[in-house]
C-alpha positions in Angstrom: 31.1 64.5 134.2 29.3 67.7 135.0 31.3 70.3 133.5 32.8 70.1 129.8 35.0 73.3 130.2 38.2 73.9 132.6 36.8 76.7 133.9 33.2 75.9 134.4 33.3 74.6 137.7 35.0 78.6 138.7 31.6 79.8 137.2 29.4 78.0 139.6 32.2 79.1 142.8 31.8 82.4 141.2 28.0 82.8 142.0 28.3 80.7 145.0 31.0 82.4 146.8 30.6 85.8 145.4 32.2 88.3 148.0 34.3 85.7 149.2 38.5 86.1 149.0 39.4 84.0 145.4 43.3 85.3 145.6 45.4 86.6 147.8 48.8 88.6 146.3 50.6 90.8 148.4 48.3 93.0 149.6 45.9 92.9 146.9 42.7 90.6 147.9 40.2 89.6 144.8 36.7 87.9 145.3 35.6 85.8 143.2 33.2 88.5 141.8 35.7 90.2 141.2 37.5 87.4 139.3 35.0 86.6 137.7 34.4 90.6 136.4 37.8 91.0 135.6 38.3 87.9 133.3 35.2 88.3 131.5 36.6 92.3 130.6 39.5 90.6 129.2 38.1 88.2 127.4 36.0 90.3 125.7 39.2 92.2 124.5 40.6 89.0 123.6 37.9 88.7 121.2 37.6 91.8 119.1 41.2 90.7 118.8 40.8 87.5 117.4 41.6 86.3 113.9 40.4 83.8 112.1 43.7 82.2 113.1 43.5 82.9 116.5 43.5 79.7 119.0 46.1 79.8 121.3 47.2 82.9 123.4 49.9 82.9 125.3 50.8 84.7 128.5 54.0 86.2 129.8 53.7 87.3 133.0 55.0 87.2 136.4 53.5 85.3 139.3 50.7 86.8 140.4 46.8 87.4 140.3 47.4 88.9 137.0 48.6 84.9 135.6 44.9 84.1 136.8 42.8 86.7 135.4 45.0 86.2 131.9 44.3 82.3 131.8 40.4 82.6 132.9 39.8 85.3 130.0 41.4 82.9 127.2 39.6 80.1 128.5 36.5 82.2 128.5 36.8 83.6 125.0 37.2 80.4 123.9 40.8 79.9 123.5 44.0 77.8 124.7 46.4 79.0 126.8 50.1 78.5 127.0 52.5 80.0 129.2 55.6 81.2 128.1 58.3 82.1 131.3 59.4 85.9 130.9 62.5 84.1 131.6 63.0 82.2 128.9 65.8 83.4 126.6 64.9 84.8 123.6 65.8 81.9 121.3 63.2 79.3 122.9 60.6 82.1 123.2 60.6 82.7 119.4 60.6 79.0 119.0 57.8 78.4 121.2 55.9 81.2 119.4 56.4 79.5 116.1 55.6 76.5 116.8 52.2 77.3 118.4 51.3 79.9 115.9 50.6 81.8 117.9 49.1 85.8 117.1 48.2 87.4 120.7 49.8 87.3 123.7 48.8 88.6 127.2 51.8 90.7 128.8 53.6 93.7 130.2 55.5 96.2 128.6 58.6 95.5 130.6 58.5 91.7 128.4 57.7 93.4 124.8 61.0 93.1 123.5 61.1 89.1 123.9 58.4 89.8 121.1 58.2 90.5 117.4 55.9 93.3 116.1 53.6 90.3 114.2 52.2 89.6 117.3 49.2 91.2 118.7 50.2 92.3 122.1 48.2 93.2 125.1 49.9 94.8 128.0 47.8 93.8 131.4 48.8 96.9 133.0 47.1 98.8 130.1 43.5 96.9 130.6 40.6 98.8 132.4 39.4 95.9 134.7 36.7 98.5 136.1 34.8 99.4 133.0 31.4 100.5 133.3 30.3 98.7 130.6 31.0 94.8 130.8 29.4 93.3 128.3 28.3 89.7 128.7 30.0 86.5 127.2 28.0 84.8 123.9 31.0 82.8 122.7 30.9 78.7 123.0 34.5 77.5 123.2 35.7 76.5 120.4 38.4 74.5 120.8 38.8 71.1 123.0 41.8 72.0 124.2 42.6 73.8 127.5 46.2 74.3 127.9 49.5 73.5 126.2 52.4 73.5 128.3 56.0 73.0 127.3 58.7 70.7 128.4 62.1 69.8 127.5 62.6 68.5 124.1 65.7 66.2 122.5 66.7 68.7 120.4 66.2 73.0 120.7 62.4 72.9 120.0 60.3 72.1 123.3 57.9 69.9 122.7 54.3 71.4 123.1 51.4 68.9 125.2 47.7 69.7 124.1 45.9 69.1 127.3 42.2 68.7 126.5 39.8 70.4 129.3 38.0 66.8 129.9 41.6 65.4 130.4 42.3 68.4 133.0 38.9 68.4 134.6 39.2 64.6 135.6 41.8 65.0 137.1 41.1 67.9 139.6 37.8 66.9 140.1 39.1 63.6 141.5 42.2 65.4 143.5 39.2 67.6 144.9 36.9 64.9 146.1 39.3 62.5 147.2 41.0 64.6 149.5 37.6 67.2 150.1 39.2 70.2 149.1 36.2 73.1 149.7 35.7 76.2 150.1 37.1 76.9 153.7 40.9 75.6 152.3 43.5 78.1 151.8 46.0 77.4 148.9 49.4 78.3 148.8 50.6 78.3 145.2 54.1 78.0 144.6 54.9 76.5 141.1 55.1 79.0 138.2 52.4 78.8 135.4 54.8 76.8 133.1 54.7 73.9 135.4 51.3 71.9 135.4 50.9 71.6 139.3 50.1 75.0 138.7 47.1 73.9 137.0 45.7 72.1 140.4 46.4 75.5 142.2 44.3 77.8 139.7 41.6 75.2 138.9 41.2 73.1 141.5 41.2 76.0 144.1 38.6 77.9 142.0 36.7 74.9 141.5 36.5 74.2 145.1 36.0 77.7 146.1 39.0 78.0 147.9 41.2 80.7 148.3 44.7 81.0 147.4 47.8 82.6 148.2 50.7 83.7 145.9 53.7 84.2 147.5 55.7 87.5 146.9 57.0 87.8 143.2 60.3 89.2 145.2 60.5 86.7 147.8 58.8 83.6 146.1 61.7 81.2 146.5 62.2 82.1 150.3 61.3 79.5 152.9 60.3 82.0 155.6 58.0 84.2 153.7 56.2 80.8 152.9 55.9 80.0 156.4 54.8 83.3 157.4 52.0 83.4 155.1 51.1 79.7 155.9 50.4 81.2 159.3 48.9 84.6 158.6 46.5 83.5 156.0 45.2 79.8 157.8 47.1 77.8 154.6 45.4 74.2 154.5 47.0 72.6 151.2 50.5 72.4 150.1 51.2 71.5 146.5 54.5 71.3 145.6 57.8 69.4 144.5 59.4 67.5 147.5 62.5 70.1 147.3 60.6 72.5 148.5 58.8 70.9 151.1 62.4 70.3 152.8 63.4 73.7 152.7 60.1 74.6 154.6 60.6 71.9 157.0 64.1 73.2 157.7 62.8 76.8 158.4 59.3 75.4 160.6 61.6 73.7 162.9 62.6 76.9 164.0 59.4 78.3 165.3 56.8 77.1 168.0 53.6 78.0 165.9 51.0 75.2 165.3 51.0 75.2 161.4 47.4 74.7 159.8 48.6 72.4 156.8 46.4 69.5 156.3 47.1 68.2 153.2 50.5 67.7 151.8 50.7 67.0 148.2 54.6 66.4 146.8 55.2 65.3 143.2 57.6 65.6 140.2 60.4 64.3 141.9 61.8 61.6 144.1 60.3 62.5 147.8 63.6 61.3 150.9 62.3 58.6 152.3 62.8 60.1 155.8 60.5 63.8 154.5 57.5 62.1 155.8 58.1 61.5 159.4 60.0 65.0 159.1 56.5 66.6 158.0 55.0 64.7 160.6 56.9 65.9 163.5 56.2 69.8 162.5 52.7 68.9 161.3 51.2 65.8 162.9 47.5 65.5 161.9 48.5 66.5 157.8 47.8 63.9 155.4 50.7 63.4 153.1 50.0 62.2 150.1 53.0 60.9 147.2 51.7 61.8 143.5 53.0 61.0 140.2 52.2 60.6 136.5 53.1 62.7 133.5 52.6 66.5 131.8 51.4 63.8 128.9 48.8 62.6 131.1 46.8 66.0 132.8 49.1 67.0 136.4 49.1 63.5 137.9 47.8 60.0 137.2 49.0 58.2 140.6 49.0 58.3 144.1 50.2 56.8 147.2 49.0 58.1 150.6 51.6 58.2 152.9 51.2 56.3 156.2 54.1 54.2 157.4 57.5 53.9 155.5 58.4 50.3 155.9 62.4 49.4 156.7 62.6 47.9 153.8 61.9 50.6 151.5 64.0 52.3 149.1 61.5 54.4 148.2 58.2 55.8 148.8 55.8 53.8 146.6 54.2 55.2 143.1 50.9 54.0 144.5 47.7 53.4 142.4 45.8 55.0 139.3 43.4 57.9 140.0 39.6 57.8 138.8 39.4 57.2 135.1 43.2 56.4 134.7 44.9 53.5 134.6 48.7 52.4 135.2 50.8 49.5 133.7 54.2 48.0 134.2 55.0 46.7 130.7 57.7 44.6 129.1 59.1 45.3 125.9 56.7 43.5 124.1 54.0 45.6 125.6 52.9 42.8 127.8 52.2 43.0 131.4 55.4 42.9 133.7 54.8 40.0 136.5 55.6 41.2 139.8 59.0 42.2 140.8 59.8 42.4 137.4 60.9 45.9 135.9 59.1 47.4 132.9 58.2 50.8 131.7 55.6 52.6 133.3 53.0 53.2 130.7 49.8 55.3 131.2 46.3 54.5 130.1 42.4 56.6 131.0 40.9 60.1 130.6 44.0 61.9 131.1 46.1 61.4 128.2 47.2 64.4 126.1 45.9 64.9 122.6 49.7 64.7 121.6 52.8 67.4 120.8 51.9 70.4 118.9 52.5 70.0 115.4 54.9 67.5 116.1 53.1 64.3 114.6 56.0 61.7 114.3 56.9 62.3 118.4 53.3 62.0 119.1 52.8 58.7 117.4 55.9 57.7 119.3 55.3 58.5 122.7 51.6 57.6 122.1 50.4 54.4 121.0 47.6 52.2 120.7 48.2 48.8 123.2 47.9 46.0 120.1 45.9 44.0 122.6 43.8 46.1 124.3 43.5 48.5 121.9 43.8 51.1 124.2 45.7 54.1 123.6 48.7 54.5 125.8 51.5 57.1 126.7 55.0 56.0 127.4 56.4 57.3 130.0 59.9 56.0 129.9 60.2 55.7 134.0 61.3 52.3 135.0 59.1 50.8 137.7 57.7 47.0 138.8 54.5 45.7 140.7 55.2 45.0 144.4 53.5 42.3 146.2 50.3 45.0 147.2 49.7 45.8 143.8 51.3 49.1 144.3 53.8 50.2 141.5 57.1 51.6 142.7 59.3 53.4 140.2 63.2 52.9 139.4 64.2 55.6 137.1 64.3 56.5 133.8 64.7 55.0 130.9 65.9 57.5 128.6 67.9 60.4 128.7 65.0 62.5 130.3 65.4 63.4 134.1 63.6 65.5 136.5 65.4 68.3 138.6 63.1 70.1 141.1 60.2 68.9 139.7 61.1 70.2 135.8 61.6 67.1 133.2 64.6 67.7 131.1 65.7 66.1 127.9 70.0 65.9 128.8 70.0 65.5 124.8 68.4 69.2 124.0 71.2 70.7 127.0 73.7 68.2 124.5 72.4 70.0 121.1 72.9 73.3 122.3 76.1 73.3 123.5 77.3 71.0 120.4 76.2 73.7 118.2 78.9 76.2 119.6 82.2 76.4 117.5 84.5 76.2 119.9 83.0 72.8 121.2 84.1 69.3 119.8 81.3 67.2 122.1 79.5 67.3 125.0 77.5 64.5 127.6 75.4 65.8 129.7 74.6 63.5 132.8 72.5 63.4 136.5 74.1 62.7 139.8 73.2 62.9 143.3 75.0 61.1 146.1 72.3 58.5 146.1 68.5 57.6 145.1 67.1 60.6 147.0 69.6 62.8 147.5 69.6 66.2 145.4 70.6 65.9 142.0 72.9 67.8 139.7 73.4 68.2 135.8 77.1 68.0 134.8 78.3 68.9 131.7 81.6 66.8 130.0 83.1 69.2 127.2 86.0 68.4 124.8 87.1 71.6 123.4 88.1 71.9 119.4 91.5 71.4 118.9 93.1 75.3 119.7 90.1 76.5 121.6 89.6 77.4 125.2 85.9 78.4 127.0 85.6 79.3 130.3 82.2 77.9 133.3 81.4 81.7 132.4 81.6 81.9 128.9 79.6 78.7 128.9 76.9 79.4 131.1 76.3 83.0 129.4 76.3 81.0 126.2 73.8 78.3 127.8 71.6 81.8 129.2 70.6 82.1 126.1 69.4 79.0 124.3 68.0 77.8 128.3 65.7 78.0 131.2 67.9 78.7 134.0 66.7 75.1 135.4 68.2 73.1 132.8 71.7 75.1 132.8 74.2 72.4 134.7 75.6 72.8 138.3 79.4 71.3 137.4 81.6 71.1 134.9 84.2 69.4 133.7 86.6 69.8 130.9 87.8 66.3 128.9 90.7 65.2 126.8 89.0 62.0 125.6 85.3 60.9 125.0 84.8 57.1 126.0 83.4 55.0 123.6 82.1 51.4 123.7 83.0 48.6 121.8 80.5 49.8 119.1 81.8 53.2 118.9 79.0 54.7 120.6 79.9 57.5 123.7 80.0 55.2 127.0 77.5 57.2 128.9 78.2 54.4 132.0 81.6 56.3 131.8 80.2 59.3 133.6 78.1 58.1 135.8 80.2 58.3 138.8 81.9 61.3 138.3 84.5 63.3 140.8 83.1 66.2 141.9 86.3 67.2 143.1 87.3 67.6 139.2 84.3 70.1 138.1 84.3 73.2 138.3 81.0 75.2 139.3 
């Protein structure tokens, strides 16, 4: 590989591409000199900040430029970054904070509260990105890792993956030559920095001297402001979960405009086997392109192009491993599943994570080394088989861990929290959708304590503080009874057909 750093191949782009457009945010245009200017000034702040204990910064911002500059400059200095959602209550801030050890963190003033005064904190609306004196970068990075990002853990503590930049870099690089992203591609980046397809949209653009386009922080969820700037900027690559390429499909049936899209990329969630020939009726010549894998495992670590669905599909195959990765279906003696026959989806190659921050026991869990092959492998704890092309489709999950909208959640953390409030005997947290592909839901099952009543409203402002808003349930329903199997464990199979009709929103 070429480059050793994340951010290396933005470096060459950056004296390649020099006065051409790097990001587009509202009404604010940056070039990639300009990018470049800007995140070495902050990097240079970053470092007559620095500690000795100094290694991770995070940044809590809003989407914008602002996340790019931010996550260039710690890269730059020599640091990891991890992004922490301004909208994260308070509670899983603090513990994200602590369990990073973290000391600086790149924000605005509007977000210091969600802080303690031990932290060093640097408000981006404070920094002079025009100063006359920009002095030039000596520093050699010093740590292997790029990024951490968090995801859903089993109990209140996310867990934290340690994405190495050689992990990270394979995995764009490949993305970037397989489908020839370049420099005349127009990105429209719709996942928040939390969520690693954001990582493709950052990197991968930059590295490909692309442009890209950030929707409006006030209208970023809105279908129509997406298509509009799809047609007023030339957008060529769509990155995003399959949710939200149906809502744009709903609103582009609408209009007569010839929409520039020609790669569609769709991951972190089941894609409706009819989306495809949807997308192609409003954009016949895109390529659409199914991807999969794991946070563990750097973005994605499989792919399925997206020609033809066959009648008899359930649903749209996992596909095959990308460049340096490799893709097992395994039993549970860690032995290779024969096809047709389910096994976990396990994940193998370049892209593994380092592990969980300071979390060795999960890390030696979810990570192991294959006692045959003696390769080190990540579970992913998706169901899947070999079909007969020696593509792997998937089944489901395993565990307790879902996916809504793209975000993986542990139903036993949503479980913790609300079994730590007094009012609450138990809770069981479950997933359901009309079918395979339809959208899914969390319910929540609560007994009350003896005596005790709670309200949907008193719950969810409860839940609005321990939770992302994405892992807060849909429905609820209230319980006289928990229902146990014959070894006094809670039947989960119990609620897994609930009746809507009985929940209460």
């Amino acid at each position: 590989m070429k480059y050793k750093y994340l951010h290396e191949p933005f470096l060459d782009s950056a004296k390649l591409y020099r006065n051409k457009i790097a990001i587009i945010n509202d009404d604010k245009q940056i070039s990639y000199q300009q990018l470049n200017t800007y995140s070495k000034i902050l990097a240079n702040i970053l470092l007559s900040f620095a500690t000795n204990k100094t290694k991770i910064v995070a940044v809590c911002l809003d989407k914008g430029w602002e996340q790019i500059v931010s996550v260039l400059a710690i890269l730059k200095a020599g640091f990891t970054y991890l992004p922490i959602s301004p909208e994260y209550p308070l509670n899983r801030i603090s513990k994200i904070i602590e369990q990073a050890n973290i000391d600086i963190i790149i924000s605005v003033n509007d977000f210091k509260n969600l802080f303690s005064n031990e932290i060093y904190f640097i408000d981006f609306n404070k920094i002079n990105l025009i100063a006359t004196e920009n002095k030039e970068l000596t520093v050699i990075n010093k740590e292997e890792l790029a990024y951490i990002i968090c995801t859903s853990g089993t109990t209140d503590i996310p867990k934290g993956v340690m994405i190495e930049h050689k992990a990270a870099l394979n995995t764009i690089l490949d993305i970037n030559k397989r489908f020839k992203i370049n420099n005349k591609d127009t990105i429209l980046s719709l996942s928040e920095l939390n969520f690693d397809l954001s990582v493709f949209d950052i990197f991968g653009g930059l590295a490909a001297g692309a442009t890209i386009v950030i929707p409006r922080k006030s209208s970023k969820r809105f279908s129509l402001h997406w298509y509009n700037l799809i047609i007023k900027h030339n957008i060529t690559i769509w990155n995003s979960v399959p949710s939200f390429m149906l809502l744009f499909m709903e609103c582009a049936k609408k209009f007569n405009h010839s929409i520039p899209i020609r790669l569609v990329m769709m991951s972190g969630d089941w894609i409706p086997i009819d989306l495809p020939s949807r997308i192609k009726e409003q954009i016949p010549n895109a390529i659409i392109v199914s991807l999969g894998g794991a946070t563990e495992a750097s973005i994605w670590s499989i792919f399925y192009i997206i020609n033809k669905i066959e009648e008899n599909w359930n649903s749209i195959p996992y596909g095959k491993a990308l460049t340096n990765q490799e893709m097992y279906v395994l039993n549970d003696n860690l032995e290779e599943c024969e096809i047709n026959e389910t096994g976990e989806i396990c994940i193998s190659g370049l892209g593994l994570a380092k592990g969980y921050i300071n979390n060795t026991e999960l890390t030696e869990k979810a990570f192991i080394v294959h006692p045959t092959s003696n390769k080190r492998i990540y579970k992913t704890g998706d169901l899947g088989r070999y079909m007969q092309d020696g593509n792997i489709e998937i089944l489901g999950r395993k565990d307790l861990q879902v996916k809504v909208n793209g975000y993986r959640i542990e139903l036993k953390e949503i479980e913790y929290i609300l079994n730590q409030h007094p009012y609450i005997f138990l809770t069981i947290v479950n997933i359901w959708s009309k079918n395979l592909l339809s959208q899914k839901h969390l319910i929540c099952y609560i007994k009350m304590n003896q005596g005790y009543i709670l309200s949907v409203k008193d719950i969810k402002k409860y839940l609005k503080t321990k939770l992302p808003e994405y892992m807060i349930p849909n429905f609820y329903c209230f319980i006289d009874e928990i229902p146990l199997t014959t070894n006094g464990k809670v039947d989960r199979s119990a609620f897994s057909i609930p009746d809507i009709l009985l929940c209460v929103k």
